[in-house]
Biotite code that builds the C-alpha atoms (Angstrom):
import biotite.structure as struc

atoms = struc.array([
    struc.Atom([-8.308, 2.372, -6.417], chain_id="A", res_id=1, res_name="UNK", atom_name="CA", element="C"),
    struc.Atom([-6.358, 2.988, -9.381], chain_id="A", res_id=2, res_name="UNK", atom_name="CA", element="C"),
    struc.Atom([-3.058, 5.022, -10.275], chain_id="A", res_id=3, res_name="UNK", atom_name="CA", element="C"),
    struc.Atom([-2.203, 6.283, -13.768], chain_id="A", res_id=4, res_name="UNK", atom_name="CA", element="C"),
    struc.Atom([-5.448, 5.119, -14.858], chain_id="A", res_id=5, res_name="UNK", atom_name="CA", element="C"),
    struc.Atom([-5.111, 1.891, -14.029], chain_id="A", res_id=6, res_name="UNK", atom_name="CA", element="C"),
    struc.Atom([-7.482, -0.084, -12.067], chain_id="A", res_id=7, res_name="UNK", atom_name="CA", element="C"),
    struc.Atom([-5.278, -1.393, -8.660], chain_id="A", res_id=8, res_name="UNK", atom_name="CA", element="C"),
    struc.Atom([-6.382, -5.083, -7.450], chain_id="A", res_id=9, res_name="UNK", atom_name="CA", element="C"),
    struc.Atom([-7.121, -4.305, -4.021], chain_id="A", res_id=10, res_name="UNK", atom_name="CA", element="C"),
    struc.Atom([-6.600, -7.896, -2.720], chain_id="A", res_id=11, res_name="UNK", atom_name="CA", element="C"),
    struc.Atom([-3.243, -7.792, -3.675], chain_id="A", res_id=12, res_name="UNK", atom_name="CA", element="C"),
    struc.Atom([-2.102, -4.566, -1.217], chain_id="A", res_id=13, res_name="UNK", atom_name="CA", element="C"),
    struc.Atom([0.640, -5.718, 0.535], chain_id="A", res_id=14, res_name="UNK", atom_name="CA", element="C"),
    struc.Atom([2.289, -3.195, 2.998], chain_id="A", res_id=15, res_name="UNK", atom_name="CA", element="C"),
    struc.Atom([5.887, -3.038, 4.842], chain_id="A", res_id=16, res_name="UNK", atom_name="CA", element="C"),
    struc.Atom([7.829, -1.050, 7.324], chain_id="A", res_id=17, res_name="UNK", atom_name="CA", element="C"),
    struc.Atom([4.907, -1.772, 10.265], chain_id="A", res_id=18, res_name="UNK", atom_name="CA", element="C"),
    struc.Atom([6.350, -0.683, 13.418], chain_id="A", res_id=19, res_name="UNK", atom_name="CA", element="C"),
    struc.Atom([4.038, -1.167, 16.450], chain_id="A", res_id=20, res_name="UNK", atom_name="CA", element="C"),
    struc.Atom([5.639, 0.890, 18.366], chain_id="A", res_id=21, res_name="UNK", atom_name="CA", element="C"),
    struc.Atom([4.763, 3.783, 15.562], chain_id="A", res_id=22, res_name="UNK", atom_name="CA", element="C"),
    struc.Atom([1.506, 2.840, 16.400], chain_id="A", res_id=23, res_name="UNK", atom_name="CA", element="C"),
    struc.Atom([-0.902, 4.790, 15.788], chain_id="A", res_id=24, res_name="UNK", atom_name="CA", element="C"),
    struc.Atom([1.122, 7.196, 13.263], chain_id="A", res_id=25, res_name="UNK", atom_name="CA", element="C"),
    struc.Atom([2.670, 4.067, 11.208], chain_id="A", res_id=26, res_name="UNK", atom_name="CA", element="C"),
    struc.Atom([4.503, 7.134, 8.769], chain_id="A", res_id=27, res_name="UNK", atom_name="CA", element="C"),
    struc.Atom([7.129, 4.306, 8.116], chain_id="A", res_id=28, res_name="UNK", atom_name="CA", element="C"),
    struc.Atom([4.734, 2.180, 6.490], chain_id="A", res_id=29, res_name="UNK", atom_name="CA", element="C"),
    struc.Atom([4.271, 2.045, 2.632], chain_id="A", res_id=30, res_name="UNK", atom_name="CA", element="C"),
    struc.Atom([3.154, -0.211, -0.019], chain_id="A", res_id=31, res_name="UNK", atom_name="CA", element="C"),
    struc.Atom([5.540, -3.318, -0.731], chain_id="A", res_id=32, res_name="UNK", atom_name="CA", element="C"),
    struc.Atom([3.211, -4.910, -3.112], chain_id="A", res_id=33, res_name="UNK", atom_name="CA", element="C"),
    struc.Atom([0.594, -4.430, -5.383], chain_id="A", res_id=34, res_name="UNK", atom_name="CA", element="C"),
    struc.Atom([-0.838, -5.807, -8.893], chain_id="A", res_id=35, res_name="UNK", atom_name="CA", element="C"),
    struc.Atom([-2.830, -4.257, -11.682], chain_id="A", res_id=36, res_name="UNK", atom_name="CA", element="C"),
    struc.Atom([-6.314, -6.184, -12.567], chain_id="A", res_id=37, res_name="UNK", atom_name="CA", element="C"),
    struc.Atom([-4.505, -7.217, -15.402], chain_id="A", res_id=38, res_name="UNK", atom_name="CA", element="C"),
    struc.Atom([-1.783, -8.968, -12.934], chain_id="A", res_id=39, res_name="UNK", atom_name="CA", element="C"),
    struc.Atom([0.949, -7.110, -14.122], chain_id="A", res_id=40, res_name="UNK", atom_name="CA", element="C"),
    struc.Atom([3.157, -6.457, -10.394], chain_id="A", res_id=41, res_name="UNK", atom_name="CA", element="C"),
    struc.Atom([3.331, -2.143, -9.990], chain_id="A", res_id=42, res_name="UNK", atom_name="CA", element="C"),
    struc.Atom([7.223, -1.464, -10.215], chain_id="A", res_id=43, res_name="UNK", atom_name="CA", element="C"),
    struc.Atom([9.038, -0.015, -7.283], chain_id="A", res_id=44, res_name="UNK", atom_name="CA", element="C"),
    struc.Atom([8.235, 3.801, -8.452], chain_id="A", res_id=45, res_name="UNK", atom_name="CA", element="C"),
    struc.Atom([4.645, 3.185, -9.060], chain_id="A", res_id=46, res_name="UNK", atom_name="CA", element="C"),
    struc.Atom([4.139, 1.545, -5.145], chain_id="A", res_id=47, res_name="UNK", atom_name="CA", element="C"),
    struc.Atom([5.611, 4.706, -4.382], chain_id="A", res_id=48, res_name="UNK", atom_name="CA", element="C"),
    struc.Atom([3.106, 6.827, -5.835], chain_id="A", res_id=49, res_name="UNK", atom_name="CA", element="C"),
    struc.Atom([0.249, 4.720, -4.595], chain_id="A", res_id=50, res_name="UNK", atom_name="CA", element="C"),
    struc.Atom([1.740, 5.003, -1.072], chain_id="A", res_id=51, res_name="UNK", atom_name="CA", element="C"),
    struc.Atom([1.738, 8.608, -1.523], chain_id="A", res_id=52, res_name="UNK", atom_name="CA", element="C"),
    struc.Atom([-1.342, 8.934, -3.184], chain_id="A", res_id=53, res_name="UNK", atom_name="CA", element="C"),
    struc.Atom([-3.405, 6.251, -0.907], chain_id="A", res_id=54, res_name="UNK", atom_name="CA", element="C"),
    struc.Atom([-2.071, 7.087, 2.715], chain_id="A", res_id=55, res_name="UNK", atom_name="CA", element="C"),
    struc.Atom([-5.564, 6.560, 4.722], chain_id="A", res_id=56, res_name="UNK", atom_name="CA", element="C"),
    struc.Atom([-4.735, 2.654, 2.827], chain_id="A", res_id=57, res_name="UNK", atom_name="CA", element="C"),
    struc.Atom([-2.211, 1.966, 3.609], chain_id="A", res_id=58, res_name="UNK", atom_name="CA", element="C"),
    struc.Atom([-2.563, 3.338, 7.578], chain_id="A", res_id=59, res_name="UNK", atom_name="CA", element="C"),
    struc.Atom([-5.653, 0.791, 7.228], chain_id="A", res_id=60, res_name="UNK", atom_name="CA", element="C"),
    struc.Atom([-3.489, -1.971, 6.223], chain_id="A", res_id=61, res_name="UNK", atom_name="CA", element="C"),
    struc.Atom([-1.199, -1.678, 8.883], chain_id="A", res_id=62, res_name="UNK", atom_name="CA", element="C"),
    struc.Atom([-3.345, -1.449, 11.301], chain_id="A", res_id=63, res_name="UNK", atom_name="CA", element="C"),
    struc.Atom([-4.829, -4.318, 10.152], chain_id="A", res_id=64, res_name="UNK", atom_name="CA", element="C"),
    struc.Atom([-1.820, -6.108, 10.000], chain_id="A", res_id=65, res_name="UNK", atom_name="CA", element="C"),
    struc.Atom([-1.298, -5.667, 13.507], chain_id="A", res_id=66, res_name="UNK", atom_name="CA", element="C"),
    struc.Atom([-4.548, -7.462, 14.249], chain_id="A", res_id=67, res_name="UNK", atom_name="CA", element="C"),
])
C-alpha cells in the first residue's frame, strides 16, 4: 500500500471510530495511525487520504479489531 508514492508500513495501520453496533457498515471508521517504511508517522491529512483511498482496509481492520 502506498499513498503519494510512498510505500505505507502495513503493520503499523492503526484504525479508530469502531462502532459495533455499525457493524457490518463501520462508515465511521478511518485510519488513526500509520507510518511510512521510512518511519516517518503520515500527518493527519495524509491518514485521511489513505482512509479514503484504502476503504476495503480499513473495513478489514475493524472488523478485525472486533475479533
Amino acid at each position: 500500500m502506498n499513498l503519494n508514492g510512498h510505500e505505507i508500513k502495513l503493520s503499523s495501520l492503526q484504525v479508530d471510530g469502531v462502532d459495533s453496533s455499525d457493524y457490518p457498515d463501520f462508515c465511521d471508521a478511518y485510519f488513526c495511525y500509520a507510518e511510512y517504511t521510512n518511519g516517518i508517522e503520515l500527518t493527519d491529512d495524509e491518514l485521511e487520504q489513505l482512509t479514503d483511498k484504502n476503504g476495503d482496509v480499513v473495513h478489514e481492520l475493524a472488523y478485525d479489531s472486533l475479533l
